[in-house]
N, C-alpha and C positions, 0 to 999 in steps of 0.2 A: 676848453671843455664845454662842450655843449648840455643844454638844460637837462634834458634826456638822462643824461648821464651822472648827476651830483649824484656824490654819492651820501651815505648815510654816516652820521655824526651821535657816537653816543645815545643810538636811543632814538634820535629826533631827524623826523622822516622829511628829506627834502621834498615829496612830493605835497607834501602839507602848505598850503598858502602860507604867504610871509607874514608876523606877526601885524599888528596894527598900529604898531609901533615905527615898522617901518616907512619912511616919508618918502611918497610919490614923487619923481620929477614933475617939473613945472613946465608946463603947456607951452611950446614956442621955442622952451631952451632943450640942445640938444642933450644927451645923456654923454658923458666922457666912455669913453669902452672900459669896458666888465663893471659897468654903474652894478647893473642887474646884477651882477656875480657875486659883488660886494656888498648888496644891499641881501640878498640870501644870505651870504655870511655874517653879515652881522644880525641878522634876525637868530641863524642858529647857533651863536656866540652867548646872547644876551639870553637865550631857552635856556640854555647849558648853563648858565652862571646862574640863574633862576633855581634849576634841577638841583644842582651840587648845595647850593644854599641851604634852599628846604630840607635835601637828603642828607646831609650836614647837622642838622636841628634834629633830623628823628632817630638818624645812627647813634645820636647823643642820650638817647633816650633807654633806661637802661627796666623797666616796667610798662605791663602792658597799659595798665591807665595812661600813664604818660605819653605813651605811644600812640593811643586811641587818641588823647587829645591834639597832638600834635598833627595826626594826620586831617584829623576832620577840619584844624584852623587850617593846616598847607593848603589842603583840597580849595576850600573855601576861596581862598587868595588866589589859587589858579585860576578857576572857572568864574572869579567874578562872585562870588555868593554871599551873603552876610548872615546867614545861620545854615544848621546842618547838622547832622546828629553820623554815627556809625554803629554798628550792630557786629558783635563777636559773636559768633552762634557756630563753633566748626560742625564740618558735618559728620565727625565719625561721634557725634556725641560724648564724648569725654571731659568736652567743658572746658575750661572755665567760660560763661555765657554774661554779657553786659553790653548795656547801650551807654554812648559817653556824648553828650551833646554839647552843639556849640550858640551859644546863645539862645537856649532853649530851658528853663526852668522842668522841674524834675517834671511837676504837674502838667504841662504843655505835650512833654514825651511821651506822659503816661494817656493824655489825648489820641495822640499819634497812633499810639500801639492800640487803640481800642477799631481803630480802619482795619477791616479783614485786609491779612497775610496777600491772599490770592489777589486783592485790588489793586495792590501795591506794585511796584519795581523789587524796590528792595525784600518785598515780602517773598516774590516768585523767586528772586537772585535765594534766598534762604532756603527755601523749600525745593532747589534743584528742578525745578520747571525747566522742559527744553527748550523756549524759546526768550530765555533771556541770559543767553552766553555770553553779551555785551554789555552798555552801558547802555541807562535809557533816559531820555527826557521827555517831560511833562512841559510843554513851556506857556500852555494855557490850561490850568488844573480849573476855577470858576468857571471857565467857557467850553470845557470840552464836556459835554453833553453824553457822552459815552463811559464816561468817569462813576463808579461808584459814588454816590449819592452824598454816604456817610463820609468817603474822602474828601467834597468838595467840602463840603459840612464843617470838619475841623480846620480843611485849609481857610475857612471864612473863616471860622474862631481866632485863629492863631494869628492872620494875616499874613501869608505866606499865597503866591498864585502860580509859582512857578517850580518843579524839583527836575533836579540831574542827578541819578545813581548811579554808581559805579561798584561792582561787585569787586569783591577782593577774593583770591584762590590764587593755589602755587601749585606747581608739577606733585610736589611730592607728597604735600600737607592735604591735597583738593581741597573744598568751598571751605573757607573762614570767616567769611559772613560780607556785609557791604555798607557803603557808604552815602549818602544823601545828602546833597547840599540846597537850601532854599531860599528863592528869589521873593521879594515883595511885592514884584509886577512882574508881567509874563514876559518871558526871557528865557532863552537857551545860550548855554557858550557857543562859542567860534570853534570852527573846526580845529583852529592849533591850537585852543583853549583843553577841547578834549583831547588833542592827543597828549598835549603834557601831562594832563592828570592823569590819562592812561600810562603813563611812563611812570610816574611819580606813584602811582597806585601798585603797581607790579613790584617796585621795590619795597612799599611798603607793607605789602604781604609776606614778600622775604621774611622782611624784618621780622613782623609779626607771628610767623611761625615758627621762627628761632625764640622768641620769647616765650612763646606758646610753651615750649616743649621744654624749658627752660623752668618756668614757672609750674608745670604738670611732676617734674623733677623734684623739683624743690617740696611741692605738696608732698610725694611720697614718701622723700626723705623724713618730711615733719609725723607723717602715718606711723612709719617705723620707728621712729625717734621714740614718740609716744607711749608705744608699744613694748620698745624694749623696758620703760619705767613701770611703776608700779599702776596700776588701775584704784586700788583702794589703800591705804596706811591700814596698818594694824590696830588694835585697838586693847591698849595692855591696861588693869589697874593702876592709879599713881599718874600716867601719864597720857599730855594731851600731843597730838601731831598734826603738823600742818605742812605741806610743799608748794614750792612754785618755784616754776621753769620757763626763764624767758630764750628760744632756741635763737642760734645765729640761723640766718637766711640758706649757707652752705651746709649745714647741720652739723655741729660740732660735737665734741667728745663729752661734756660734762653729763654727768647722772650722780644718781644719789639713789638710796634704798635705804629702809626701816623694815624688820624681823621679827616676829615673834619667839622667843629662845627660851627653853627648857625654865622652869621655874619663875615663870610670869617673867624673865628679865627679857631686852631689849636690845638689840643689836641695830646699830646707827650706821651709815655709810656716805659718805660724800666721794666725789674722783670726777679727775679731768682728763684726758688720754687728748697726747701733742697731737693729734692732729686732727683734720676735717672730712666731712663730707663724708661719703660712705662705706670708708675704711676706716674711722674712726666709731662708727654704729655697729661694727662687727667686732673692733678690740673691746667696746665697750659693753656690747650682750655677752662675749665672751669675761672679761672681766667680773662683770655682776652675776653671774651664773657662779662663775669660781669663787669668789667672797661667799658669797650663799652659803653653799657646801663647805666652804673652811667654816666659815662661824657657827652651823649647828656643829662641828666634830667637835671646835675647840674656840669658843666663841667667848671664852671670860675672858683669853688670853690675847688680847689684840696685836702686839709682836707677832706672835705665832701666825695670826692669820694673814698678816700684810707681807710674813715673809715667804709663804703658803703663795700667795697674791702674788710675789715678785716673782719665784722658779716659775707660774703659770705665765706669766706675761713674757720669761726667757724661754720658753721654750717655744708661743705658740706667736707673740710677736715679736721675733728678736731685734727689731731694728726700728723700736716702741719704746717710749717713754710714757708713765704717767704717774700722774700723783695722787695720793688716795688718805682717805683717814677714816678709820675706825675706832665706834664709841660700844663701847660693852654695859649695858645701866641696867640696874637693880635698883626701878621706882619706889619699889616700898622702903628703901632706904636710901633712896635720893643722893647714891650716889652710882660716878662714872670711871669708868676706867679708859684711857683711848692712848691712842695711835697714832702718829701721822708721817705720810713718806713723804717729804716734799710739797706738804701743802699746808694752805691758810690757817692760822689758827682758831680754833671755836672762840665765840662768845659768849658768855654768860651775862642777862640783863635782868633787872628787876626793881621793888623798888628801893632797893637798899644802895643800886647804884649797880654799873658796867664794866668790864672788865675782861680782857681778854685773857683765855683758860694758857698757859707758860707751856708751851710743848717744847721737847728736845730739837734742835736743828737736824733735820736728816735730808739724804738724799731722796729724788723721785725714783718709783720704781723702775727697774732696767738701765739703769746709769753705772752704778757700782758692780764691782763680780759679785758681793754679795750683800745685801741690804739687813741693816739690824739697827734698832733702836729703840731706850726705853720707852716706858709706858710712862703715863700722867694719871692720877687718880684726882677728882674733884668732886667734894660734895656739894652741893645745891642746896639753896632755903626753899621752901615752899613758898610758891608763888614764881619761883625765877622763871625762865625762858632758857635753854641750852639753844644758839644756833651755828649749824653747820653750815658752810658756804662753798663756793669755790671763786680760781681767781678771776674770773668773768666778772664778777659783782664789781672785781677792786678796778680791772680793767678800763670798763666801760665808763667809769665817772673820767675820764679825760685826766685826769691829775695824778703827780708821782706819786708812788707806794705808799711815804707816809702820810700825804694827803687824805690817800685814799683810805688808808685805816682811822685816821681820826675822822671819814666823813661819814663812816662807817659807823663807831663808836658811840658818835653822836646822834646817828640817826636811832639808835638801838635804845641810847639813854634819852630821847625825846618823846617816847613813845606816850601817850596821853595814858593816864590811870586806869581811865575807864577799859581802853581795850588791852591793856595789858595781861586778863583772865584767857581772851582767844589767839592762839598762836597762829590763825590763819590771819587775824588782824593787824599782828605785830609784822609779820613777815609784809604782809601788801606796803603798812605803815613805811618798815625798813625801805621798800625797793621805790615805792614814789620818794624819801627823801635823800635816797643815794644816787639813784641812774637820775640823767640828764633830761631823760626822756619822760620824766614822772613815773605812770607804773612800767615801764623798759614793755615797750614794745618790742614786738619781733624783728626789729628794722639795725641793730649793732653788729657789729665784728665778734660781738662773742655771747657764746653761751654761759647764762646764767643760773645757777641751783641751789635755793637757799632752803635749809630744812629747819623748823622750829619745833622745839620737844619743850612744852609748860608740866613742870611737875608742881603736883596737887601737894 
């Protein structure tokens, strides 16, 4: 096979010089035949096991921070660099926008960023200039005389005298922003320096634009989510109200709703609907639209309404499961009447002591041909806390069932005296000492809703 003629490996161009890795014959001794043939392939052996490595490390990477960091260390290790920052900026404007740097402190970045856009590489690669469709190096930033004044400026402050950028875009996604790596002393990579990061660069815009879209996803779904819940709690005499909703990443079924109901009383709601993402955001506005309207027709009766609840969820999701519970309260006389299909029991805390409210065993709704079960009536002292929950709370603490309700239990009857009067207080108190996560960030397998009702 003549030289002419290698062909191309994954990506990695044999017209590119041989790594520096590769060792020269020695002067006098002759070469054995296909020296040269085998000293190419092992140069494009040892790229390729480089490539796979790295792109190994970032396929692993399942966030775009993680991603950004990952790419800008790879880049770095390709071309030789020991700091370097990357820039998310796509250009249809939609966002998400961030700089992730590598050995670079926040304040240093924020140096960086004050060098006009236009002096820059990386600034023109952002703002779609047509003459930087490639990668560009600076490999003497103090000495080149034609530099931006204020660029040379920060690169003296920083200690930094050399940068290679690399802009990152895909076919489909176009410009996603670009990448910057920076030398201490003036310095450009080797031409198979650059072409590996141009390899390594192009998949990781891939990457990054499935993430991109992934993560633009997932925002909408939180938009929606949001939206389908209440904006404000009602606000009844007798009774205080507090909510908090920690959502799963794919956007899960749980919600919860509080009512205003004929005669100053109180209609409560909790429910989880099996499944995810955004077919379960549409059983769930459909569900809370349909409780709504049963509880003002017949809303002291909670049977009535959950079974109201069940024929709407047979008819409009037949092939849905969920579980729900409803609470009927009459504040001025601090008592409750409720509900429940298949879900967690209420808790009642205060400081007389905790205690979970006995509801009948029933099925979830849509399980059974037809769903029916008594009601539970509970009076409250003043001062107590009613709280509603779902099984997200019990889930996410990692530990079996009854675990989870005694950690539950506990965290309800720990609650300090003092905040015992604000139900928004009790509830944060509850979910730093149950989820694992302190106050349960947005980052678990499941959705969280826990509702707190303080009667005066």
């Amino acid at each position: 096979m003549s030289a002419s003629r290698l062909p191309k490996v994954a990506g990695i161009d044999p017209t590119v010089p041989v790594s520096p890795h590769t060792a020269a014959p020695m002067q006098g001794v002759p070469s054995p035949p296909g020296a040269f043939i085998q000293d190419r392939l092992a140069g494009w052996v040892s790229d390729l096991t480089t490539l796979h490595e790295l792109t190994e490390r970032l396929v692993g990477t399942s966030t775009l921070d993680s991603a950004l960091r990952e790419l800008v260390s790879a880049g770095a290790a390709l071309v030789g660099a020991g700091r370097g920052f990357v820039v998310l900026e796509p250009a249809d404007g939609r966002g998400p926008s961030r700089t992730t740097g590598l050995g670079l402190a926040h304040a240093e970045l924020g140096h960086i960023e004050t060098v006009s856009r236009s002096a820059t590489p990386y600034g023109r690669f952002l703002d779609g200039l047509p003459d930087t469709d490639g990668p560009r190096a600076t490999p003497d930033i103090l000495g080149d005389a034609g530099l931006d004044p204020h660029c040379r400026e920060v690169a003296a402050r920083l200690g930094y005298a050399a940068s290679y950028a690399q802009p990152l875009a895909t076919e489909t996604a176009g410009r996603l922003g670009a990448a910057v790596w920076l030398y201490d002393e003036p310095a450009e990579p080797l031409e198979r320096q650059r072409h590996l990061v141009g390899v390594y660069a192009r998949y990781a815009a891939e990457h990054l634009a499935r993430l991109l879209e992934l993560e633009r996803t997932r925002a909408d779904a939180a938009v929606i989510a949001e939206e389908l819940l209440l904006s404000r709690l009602p606000r009844i005499p007798g009774v205080r109200l507090a909510a908090r909703r920690r959502a799963a990443p794919d956007g899960g079924g749980d919600w919860y709703d509080a009512l205003s109901l004929p005669d100053d009383a109180l209609g409560l709601a909790v429910g989880s609907v099996g499944r995810s993402g955004p077919a379960a955001m549409a059983a769930t506005g459909r569900l809370r639209a349909g409780l709504r309207a049963y509880a003002v027709m017949e809303g002291e009766d909670p049977v009535a309404v959950l079974s109201d609840l069940e024929l709407l969820l047979r008819l409009t999701e037949p092939a849905c499961s969920a579980t729900a519970l409803y609470a009927y309260c009459e504040p001025d006389r601090r008592t409750i009447v409720l509900a429940g299909a298949g879900h967690t029991p209420p808790l009642v805390t205060g400081d007389r002591g905790t205690e979970f409210v006995e509801t009948t065993l029933s099925a979830p709704l849509g399980m059974l041909s037809c769903w029916e079960a008594p009601s539970v009536e509970v009076t409250v002292r003043p001062g107590e806390t009613l709280l509603l929950y779902t099984d997200g709370l019990l889930r996410r603490t990692g530990d079996t069932t009854d675990r989870a309700f005694a950690r539950l239990r506990s965290a309800a009857a720990g609650v300090p005296k003092a905040l015992r009067q604000d139900p928004g207080a009790v509830a944060d108190h509850i979910l730093r000492a149950v989820l694992p996560d302190g106050a349960g960030h947005d980052d678990g397998t499941e959705d969280v809703v826990l509702l707190a009702a303080r009667f005066d």
